[in-house]
PDB file as gemmi writes it, atoms N, CA and C in Angstrom:
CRYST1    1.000    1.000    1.000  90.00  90.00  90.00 P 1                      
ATOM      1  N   UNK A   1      27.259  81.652 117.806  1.00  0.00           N  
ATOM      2  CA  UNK A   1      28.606  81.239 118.170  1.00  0.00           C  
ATOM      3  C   UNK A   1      29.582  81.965 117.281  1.00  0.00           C  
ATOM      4  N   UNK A   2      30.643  81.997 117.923  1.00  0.00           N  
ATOM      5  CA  UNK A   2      31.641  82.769 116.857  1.00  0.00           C  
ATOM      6  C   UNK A   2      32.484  82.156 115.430  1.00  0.00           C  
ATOM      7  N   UNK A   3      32.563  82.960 114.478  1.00  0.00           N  
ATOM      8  CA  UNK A   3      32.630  82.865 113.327  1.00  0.00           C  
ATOM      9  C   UNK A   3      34.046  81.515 113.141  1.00  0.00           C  
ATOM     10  N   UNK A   4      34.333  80.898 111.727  1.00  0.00           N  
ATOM     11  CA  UNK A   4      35.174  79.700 111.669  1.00  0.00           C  
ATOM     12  C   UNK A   4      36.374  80.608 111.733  1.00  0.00           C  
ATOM     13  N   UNK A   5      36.795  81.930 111.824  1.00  0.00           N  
ATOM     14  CA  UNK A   5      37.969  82.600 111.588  1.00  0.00           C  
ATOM     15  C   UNK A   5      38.662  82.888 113.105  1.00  0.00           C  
ATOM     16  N   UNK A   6      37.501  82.735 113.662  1.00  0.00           N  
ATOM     17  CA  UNK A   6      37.839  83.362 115.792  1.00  0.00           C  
ATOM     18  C   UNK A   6      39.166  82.245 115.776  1.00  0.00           C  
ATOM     19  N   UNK A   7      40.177  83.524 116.138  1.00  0.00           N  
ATOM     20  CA  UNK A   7      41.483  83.067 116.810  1.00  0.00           C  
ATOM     21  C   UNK A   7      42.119  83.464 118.237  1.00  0.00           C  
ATOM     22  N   UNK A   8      42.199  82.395 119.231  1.00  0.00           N  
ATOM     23  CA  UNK A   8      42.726  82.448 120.393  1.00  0.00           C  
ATOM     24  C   UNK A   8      43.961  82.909 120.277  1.00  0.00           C  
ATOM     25  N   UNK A   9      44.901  83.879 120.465  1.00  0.00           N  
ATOM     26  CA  UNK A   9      46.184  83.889 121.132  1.00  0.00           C  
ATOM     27  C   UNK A   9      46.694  84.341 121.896  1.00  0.00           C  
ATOM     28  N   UNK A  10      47.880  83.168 122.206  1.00  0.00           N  
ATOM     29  CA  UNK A  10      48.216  82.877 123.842  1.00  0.00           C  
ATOM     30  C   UNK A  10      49.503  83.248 124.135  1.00  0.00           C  
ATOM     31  N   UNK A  11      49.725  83.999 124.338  1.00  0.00           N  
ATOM     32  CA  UNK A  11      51.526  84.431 124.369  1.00  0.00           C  
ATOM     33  C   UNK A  11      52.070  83.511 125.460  1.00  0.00           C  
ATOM     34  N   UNK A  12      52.954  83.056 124.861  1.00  0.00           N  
ATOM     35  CA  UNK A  12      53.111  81.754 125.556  1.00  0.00           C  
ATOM     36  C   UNK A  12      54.881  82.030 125.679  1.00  0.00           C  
ATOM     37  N   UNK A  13      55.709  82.928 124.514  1.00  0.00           N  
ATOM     38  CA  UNK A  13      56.825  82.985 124.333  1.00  0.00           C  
ATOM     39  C   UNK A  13      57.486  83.861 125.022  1.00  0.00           C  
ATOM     40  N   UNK A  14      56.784  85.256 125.629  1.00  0.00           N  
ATOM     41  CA  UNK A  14      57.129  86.140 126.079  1.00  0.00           C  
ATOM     42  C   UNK A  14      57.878  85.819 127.501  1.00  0.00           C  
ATOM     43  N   UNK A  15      58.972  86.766 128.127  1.00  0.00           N  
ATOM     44  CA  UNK A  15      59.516  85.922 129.847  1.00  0.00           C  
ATOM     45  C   UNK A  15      58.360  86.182 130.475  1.00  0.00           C  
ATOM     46  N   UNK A  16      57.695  87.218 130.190  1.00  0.00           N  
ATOM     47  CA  UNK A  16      56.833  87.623 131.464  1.00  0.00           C  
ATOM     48  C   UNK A  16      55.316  86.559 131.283  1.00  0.00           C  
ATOM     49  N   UNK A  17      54.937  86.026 130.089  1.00  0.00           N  
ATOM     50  CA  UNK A  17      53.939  85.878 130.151  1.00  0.00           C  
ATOM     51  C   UNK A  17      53.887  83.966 130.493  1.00  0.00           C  
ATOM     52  N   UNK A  18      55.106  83.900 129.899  1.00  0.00           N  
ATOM     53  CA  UNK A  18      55.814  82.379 130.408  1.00  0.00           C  
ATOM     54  C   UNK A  18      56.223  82.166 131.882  1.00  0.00           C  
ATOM     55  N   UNK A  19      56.372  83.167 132.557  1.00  0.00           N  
ATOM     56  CA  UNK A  19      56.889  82.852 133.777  1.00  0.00           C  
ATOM     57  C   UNK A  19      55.587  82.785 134.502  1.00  0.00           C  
ATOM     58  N   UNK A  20      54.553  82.891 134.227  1.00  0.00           N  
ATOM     59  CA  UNK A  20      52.860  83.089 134.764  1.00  0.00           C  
ATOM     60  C   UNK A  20      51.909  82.691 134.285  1.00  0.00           C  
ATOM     61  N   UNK A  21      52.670  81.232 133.776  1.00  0.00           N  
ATOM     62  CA  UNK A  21      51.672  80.403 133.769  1.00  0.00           C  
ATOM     63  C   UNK A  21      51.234  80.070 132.221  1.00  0.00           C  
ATOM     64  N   UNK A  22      51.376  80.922 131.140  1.00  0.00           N  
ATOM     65  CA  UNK A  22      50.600  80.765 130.367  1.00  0.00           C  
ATOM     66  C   UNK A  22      50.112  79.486 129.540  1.00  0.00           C  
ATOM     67  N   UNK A  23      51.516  78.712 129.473  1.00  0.00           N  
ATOM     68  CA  UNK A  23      51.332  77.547 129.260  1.00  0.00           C  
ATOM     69  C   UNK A  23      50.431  77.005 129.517  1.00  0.00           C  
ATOM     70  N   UNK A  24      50.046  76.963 130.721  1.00  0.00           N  
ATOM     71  CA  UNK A  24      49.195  76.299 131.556  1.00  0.00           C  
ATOM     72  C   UNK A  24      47.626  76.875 131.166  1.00  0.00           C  
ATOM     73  N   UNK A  25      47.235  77.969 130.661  1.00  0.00           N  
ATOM     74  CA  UNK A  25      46.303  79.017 130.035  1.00  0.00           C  
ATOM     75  C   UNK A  25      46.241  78.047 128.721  1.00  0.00           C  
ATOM     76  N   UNK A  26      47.002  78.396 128.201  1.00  0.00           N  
ATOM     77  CA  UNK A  26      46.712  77.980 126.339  1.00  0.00           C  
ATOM     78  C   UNK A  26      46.521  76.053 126.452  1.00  0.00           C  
ATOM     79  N   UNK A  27      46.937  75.334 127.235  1.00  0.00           N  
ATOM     80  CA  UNK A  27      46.511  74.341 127.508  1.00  0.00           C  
ATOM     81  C   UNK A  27      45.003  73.883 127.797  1.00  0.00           C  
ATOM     82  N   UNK A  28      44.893  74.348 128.988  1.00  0.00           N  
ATOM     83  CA  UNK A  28      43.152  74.395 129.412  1.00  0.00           C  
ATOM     84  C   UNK A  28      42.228  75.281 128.222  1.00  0.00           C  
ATOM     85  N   UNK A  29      43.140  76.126 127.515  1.00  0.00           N  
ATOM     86  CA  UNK A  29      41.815  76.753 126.557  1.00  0.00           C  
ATOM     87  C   UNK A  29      41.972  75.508 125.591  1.00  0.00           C  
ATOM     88  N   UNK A  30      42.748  74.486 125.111  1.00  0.00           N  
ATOM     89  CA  UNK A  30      42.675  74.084 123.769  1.00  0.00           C  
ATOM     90  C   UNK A  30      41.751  72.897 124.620  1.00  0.00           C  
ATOM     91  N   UNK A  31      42.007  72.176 125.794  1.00  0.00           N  
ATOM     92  CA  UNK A  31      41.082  71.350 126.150  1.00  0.00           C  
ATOM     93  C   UNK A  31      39.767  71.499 126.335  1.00  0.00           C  
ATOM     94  N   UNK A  32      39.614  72.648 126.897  1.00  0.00           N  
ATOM     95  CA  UNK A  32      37.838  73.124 126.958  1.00  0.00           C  
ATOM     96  C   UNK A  32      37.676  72.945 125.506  1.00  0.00           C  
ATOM     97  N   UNK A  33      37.813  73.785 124.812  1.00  0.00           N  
ATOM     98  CA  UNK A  33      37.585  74.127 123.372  1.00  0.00           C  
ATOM     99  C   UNK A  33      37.225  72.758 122.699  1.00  0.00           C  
ATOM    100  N   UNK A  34      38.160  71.742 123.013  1.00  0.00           N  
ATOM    101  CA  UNK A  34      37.778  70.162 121.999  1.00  0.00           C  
ATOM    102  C   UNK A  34      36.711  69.811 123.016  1.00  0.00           C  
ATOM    103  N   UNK A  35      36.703  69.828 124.463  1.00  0.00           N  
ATOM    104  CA  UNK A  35      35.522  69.233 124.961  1.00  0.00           C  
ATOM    105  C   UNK A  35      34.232  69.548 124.877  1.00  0.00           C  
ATOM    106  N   UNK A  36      34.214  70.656 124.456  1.00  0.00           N  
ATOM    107  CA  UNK A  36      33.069  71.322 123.904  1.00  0.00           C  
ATOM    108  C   UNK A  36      32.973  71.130 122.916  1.00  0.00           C  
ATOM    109  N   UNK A  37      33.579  70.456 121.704  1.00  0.00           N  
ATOM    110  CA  UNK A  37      33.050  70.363 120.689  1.00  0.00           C  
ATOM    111  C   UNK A  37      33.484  71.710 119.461  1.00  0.00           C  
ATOM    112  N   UNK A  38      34.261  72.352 120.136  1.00  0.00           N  
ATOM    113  CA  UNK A  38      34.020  74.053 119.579  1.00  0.00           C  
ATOM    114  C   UNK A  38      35.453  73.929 118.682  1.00  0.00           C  
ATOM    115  N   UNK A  39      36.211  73.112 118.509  1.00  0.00           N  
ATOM    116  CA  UNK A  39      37.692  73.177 117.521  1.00  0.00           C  
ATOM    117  C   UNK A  39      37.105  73.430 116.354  1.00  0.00           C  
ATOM    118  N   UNK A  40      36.362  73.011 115.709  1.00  0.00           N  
ATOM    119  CA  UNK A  40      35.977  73.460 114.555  1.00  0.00           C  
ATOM    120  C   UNK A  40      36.000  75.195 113.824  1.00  0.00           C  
ATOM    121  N   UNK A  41      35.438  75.818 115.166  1.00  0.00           N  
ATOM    122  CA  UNK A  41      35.133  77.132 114.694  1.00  0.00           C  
ATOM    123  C   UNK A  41      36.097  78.397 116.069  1.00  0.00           C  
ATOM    124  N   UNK A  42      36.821  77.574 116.814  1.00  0.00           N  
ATOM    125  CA  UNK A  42      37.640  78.264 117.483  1.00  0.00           C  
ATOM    126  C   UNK A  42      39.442  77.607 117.324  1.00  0.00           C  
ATOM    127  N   UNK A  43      40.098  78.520 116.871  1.00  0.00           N  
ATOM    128  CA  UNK A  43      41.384  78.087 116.906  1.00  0.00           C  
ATOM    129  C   UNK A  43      42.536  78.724 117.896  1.00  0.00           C  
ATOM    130  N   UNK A  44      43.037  77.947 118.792  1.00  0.00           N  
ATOM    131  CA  UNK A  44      44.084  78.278 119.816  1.00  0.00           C  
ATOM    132  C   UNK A  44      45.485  78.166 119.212  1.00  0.00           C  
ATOM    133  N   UNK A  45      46.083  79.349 119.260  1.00  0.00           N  
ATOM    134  CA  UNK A  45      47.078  79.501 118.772  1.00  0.00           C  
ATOM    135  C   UNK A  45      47.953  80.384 119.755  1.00  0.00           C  
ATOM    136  N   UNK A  46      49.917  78.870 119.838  1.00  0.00           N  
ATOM    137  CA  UNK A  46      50.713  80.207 120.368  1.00  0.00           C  
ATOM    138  C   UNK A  46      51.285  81.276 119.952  1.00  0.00           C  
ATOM    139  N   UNK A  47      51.882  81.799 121.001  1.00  0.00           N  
ATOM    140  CA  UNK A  47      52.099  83.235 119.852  1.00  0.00           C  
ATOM    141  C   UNK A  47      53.587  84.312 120.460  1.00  0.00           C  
ATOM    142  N   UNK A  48      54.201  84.679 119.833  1.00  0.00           N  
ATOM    143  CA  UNK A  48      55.056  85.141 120.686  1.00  0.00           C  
ATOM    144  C   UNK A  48      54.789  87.010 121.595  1.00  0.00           C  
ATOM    145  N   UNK A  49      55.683  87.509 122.037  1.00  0.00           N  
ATOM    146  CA  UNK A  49      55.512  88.295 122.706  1.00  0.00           C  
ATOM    147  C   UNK A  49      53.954  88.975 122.054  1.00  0.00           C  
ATOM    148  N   UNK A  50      52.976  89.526 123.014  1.00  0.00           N  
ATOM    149  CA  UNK A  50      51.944  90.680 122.233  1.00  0.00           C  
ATOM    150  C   UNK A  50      52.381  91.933 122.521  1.00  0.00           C  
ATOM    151  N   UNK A  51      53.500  92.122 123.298  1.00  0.00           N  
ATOM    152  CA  UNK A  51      53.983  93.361 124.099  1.00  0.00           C  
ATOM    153  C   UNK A  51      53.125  94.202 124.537  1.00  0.00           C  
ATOM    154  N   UNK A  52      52.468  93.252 125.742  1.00  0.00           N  
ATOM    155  CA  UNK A  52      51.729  93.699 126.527  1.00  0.00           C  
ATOM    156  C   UNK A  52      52.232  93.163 128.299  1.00  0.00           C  
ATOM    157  N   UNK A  53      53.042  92.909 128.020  1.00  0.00           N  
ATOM    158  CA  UNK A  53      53.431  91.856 129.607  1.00  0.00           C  
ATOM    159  C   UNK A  53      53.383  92.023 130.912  1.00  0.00           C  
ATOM    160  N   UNK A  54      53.515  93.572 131.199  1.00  0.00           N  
ATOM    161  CA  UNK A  54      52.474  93.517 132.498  1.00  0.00           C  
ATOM    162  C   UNK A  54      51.592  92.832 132.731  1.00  0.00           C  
ATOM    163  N   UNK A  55      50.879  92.418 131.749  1.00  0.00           N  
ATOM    164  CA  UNK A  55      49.287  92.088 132.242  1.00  0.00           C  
ATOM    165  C   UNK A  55      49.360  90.274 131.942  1.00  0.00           C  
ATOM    166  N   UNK A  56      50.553  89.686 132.060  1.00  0.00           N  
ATOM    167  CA  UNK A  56      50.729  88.506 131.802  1.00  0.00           C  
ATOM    168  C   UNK A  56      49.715  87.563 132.838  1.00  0.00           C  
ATOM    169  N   UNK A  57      49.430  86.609 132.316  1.00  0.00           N  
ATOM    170  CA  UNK A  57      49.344  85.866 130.878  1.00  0.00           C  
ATOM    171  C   UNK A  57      48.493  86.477 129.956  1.00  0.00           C  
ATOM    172  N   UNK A  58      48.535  86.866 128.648  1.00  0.00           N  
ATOM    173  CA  UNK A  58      47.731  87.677 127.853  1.00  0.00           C  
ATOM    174  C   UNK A  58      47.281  86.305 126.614  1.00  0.00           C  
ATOM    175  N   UNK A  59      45.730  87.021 126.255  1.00  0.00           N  
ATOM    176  CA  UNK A  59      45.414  85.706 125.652  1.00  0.00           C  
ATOM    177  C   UNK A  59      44.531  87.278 124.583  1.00  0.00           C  
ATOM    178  N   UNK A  60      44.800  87.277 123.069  1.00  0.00           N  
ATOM    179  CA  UNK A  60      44.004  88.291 122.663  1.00  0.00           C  
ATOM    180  C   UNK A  60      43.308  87.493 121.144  1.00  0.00           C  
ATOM    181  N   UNK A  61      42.394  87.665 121.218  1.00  0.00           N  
ATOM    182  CA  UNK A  61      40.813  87.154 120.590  1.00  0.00           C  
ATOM    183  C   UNK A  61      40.975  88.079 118.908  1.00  0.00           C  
ATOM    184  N   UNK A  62      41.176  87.394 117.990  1.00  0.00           N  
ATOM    185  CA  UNK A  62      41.264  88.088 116.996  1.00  0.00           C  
ATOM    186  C   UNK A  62      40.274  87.244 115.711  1.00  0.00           C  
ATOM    187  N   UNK A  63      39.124  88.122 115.828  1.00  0.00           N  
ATOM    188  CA  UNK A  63      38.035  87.736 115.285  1.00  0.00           C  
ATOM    189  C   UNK A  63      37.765  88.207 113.719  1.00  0.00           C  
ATOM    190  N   UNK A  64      37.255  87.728 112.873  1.00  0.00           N  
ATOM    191  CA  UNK A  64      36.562  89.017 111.791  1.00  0.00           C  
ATOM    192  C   UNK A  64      35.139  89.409 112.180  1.00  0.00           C  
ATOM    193  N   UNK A  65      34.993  90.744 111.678  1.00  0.00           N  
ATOM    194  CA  UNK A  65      33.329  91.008 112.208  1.00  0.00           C  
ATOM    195  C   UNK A  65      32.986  90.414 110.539  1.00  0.00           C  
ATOM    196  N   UNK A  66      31.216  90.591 111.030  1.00  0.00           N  
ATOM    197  CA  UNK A  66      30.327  90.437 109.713  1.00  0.00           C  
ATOM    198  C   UNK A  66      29.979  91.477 109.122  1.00  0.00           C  
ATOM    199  N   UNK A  67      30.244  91.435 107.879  1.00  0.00           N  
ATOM    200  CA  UNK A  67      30.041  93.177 107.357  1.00  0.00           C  
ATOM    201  C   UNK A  67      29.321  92.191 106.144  1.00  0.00           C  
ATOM    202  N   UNK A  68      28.368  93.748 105.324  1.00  0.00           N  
ATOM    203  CA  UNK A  68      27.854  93.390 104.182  1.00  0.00           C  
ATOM    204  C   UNK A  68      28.227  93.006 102.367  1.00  0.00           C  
ATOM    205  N   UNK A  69      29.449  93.924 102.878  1.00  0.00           N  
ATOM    206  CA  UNK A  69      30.270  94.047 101.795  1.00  0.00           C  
ATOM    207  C   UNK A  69      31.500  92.899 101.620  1.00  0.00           C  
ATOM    208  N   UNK A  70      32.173  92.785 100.930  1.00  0.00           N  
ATOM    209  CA  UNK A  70      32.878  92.358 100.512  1.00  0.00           C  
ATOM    210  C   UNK A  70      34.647  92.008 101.697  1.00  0.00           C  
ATOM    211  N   UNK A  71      34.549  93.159 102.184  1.00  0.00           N  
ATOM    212  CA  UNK A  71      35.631  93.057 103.282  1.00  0.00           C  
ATOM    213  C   UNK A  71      35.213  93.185 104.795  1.00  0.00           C  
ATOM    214  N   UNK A  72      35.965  92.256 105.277  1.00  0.00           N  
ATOM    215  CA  UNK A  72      35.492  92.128 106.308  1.00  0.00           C  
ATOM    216  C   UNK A  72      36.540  93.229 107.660  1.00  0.00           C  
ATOM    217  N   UNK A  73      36.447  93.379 108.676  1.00  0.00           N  
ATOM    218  CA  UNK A  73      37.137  94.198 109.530  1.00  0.00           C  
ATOM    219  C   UNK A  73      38.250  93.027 109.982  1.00  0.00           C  
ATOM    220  N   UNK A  74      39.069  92.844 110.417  1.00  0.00           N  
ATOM    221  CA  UNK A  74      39.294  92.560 111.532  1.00  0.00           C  
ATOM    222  C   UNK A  74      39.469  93.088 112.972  1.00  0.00           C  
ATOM    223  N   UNK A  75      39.043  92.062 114.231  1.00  0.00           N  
ATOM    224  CA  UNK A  75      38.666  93.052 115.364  1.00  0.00           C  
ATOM    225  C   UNK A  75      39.429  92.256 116.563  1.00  0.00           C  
ATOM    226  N   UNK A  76      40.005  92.528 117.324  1.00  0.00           N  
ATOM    227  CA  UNK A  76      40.785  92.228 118.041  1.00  0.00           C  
ATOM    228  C   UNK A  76      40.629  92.837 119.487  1.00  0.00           C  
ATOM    229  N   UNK A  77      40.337  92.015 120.415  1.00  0.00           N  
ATOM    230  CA  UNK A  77      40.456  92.394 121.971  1.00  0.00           C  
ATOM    231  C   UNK A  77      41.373  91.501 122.704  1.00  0.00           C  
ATOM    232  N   UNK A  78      42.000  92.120 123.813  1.00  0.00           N  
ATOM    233  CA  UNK A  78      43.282  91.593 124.347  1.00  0.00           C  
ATOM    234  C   UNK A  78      42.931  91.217 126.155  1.00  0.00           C  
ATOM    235  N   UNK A  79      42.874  90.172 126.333  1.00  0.00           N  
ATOM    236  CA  UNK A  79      42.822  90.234 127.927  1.00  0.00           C  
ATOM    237  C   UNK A  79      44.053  89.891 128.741  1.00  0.00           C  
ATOM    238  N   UNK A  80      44.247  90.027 129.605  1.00  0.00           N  
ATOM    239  CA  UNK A  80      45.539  90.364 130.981  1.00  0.00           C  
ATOM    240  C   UNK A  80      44.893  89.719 131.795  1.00  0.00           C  
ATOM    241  N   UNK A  81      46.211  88.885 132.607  1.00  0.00           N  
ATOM    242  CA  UNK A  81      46.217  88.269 134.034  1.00  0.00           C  
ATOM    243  C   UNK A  81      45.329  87.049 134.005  1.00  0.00           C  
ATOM    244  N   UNK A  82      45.293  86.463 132.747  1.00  0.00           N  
ATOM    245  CA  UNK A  82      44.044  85.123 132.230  1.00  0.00           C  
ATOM    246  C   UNK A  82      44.841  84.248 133.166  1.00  0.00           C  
ATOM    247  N   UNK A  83      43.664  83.477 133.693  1.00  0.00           N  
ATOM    248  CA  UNK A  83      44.177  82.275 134.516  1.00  0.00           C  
ATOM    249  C   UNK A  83      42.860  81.012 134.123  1.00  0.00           C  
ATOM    250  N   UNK A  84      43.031  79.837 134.413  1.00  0.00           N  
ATOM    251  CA  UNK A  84      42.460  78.720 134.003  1.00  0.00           C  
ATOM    252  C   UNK A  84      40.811  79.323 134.135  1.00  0.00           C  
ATOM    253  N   UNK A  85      40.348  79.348 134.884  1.00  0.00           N  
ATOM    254  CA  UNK A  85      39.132  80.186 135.551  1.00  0.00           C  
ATOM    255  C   UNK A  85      38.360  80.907 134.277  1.00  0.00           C  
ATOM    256  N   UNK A  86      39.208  82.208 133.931  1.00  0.00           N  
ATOM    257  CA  UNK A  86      38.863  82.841 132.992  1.00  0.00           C  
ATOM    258  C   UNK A  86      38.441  82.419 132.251  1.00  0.00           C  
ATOM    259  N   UNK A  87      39.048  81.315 131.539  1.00  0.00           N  
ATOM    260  CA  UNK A  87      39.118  80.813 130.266  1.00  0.00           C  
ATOM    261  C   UNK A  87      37.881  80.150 130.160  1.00  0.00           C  
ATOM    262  N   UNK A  88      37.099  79.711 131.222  1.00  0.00           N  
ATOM    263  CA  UNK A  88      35.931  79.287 130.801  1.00  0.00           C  
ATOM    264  C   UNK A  88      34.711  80.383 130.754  1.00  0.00           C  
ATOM    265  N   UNK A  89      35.304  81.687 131.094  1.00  0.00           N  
ATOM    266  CA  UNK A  89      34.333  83.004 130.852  1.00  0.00           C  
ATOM    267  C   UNK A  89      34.447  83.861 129.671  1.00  0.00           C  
ATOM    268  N   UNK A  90      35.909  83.451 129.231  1.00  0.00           N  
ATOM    269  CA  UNK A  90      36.229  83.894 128.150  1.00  0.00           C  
ATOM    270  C   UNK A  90      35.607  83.482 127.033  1.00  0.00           C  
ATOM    271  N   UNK A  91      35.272  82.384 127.255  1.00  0.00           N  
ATOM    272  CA  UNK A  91      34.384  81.178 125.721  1.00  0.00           C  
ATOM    273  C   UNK A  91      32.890  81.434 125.788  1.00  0.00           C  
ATOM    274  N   UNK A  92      32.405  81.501 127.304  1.00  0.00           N  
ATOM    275  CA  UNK A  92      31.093  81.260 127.583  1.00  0.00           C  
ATOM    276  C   UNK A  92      30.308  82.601 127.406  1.00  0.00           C  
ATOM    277  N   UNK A  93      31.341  83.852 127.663  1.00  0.00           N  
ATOM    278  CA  UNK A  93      30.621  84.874 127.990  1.00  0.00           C  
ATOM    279  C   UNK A  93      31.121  86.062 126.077  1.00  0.00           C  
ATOM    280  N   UNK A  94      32.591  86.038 126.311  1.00  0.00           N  
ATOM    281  CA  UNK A  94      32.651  86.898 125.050  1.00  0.00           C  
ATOM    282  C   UNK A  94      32.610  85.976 123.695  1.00  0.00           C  
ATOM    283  N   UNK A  95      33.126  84.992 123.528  1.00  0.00           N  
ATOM    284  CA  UNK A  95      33.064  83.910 122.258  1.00  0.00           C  
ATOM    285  C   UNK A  95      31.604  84.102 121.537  1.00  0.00           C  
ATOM    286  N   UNK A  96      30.330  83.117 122.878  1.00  0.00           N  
ATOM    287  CA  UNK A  96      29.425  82.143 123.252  1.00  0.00           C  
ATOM    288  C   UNK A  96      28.136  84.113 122.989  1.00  0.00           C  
ATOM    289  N   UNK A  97      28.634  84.684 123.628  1.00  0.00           N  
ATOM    290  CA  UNK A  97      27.386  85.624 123.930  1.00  0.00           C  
ATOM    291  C   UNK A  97      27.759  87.507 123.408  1.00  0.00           C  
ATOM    292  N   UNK A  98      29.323  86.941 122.953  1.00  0.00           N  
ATOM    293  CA  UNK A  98      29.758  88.438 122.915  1.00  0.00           C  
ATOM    294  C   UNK A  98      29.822  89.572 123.665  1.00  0.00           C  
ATOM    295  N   UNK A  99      30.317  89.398 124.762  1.00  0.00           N  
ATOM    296  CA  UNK A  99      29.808  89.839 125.853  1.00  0.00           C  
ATOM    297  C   UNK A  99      31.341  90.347 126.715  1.00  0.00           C  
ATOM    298  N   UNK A 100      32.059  91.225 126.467  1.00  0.00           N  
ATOM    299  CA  UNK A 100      33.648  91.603 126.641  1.00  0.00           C  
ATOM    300  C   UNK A 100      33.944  91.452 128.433  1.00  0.00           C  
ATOM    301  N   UNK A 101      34.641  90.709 128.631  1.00  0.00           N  
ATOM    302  CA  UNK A 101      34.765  90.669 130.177  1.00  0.00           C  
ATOM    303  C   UNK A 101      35.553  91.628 130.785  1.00  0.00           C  
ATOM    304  N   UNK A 102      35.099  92.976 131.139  1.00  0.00           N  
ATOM    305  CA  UNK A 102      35.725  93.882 131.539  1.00  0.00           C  
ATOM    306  C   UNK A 102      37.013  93.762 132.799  1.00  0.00           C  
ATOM    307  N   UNK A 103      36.673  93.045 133.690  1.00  0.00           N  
ATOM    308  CA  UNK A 103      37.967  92.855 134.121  1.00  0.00           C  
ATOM    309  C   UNK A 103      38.899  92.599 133.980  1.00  0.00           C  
ATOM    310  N   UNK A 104      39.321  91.461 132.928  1.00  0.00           N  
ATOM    311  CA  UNK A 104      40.417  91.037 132.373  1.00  0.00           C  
ATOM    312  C   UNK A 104      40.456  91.880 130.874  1.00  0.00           C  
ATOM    313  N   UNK A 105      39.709  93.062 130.611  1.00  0.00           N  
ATOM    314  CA  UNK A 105      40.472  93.913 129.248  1.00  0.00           C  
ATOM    315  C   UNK A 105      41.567  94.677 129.693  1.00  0.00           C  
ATOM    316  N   UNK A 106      41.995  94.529 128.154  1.00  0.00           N  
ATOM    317  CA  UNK A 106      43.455  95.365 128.296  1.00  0.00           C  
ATOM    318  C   UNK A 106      43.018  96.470 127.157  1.00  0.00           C  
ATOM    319  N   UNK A 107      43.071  97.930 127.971  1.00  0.00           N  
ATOM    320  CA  UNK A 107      42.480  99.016 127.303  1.00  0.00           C  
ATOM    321  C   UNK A 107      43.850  99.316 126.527  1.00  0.00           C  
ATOM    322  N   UNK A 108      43.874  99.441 125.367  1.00  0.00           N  
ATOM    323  CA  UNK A 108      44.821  99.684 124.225  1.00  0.00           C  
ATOM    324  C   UNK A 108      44.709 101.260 123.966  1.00  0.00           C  
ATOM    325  N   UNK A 109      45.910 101.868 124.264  1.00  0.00           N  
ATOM    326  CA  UNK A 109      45.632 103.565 123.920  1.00  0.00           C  
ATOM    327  C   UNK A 109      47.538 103.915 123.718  1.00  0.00           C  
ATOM    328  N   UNK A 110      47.816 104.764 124.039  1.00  0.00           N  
ATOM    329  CA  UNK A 110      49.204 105.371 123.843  1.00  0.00           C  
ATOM    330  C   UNK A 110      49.597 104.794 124.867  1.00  0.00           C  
ATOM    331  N   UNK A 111      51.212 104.002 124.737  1.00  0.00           N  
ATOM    332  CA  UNK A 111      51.646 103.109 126.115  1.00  0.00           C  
ATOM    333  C   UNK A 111      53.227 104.110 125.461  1.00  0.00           C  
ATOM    334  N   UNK A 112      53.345 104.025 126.836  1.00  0.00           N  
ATOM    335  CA  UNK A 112      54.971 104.579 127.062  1.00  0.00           C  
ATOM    336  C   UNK A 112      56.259 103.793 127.038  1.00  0.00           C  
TER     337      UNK A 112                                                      
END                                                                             
């Protein structure tokens, strides 16, 4: 399962990502999350713009990896167009199994 540092965020502040629902996203993730038992080691957090908003509602996963040494990475993946649905593939599949749900990534490279 993922580490006590795994952080949910839910852009919740942005127009674009507010006008689509997200609310409604970062809600159902904090309820799955306690019904499962999983608040302990997953934290849902809002967040303002990720300036990514095309791809609204954006929910981006900001984890530490496990390294041997002393510092750890931080690692961050961003998903687009999250809807209630997702959110239980989002926990089950990348959280739960690590396992990146390619449809809903948001490929991060040079944006215009």
């Amino acid at each position: 399962m993922g580490s006590a540092c795994t952080k949910l965020l839910v852009c919740t502040r942005g127009k674009h990502c507010s006008a689509r629902d997200s609310q409604d996203v970062l809600t159902f993730l904090r309820k799955t999350i306690e019904k499962a038992q999983l608040d302990y080691v997953l934290k849902v957090k809002k967040t303002d713009c990720l300036g990514l908003c095309k791809h609204g509602p954006v929910v981006q996963i900001d984890a530490k990896s496990k390294s041997k040494g002393r510092t750890k990475e931080k690692v961050s993946v961003s998903y687009g167009g999250v809807t209630e649905v997702d959110c239980i593939d989002i926990i089950e599949r990348h959280i739960s199994r690590s396992k990146p749900i390619k449809r809903l990534l948001i490929k991060r490279g040079k944006q215009k």
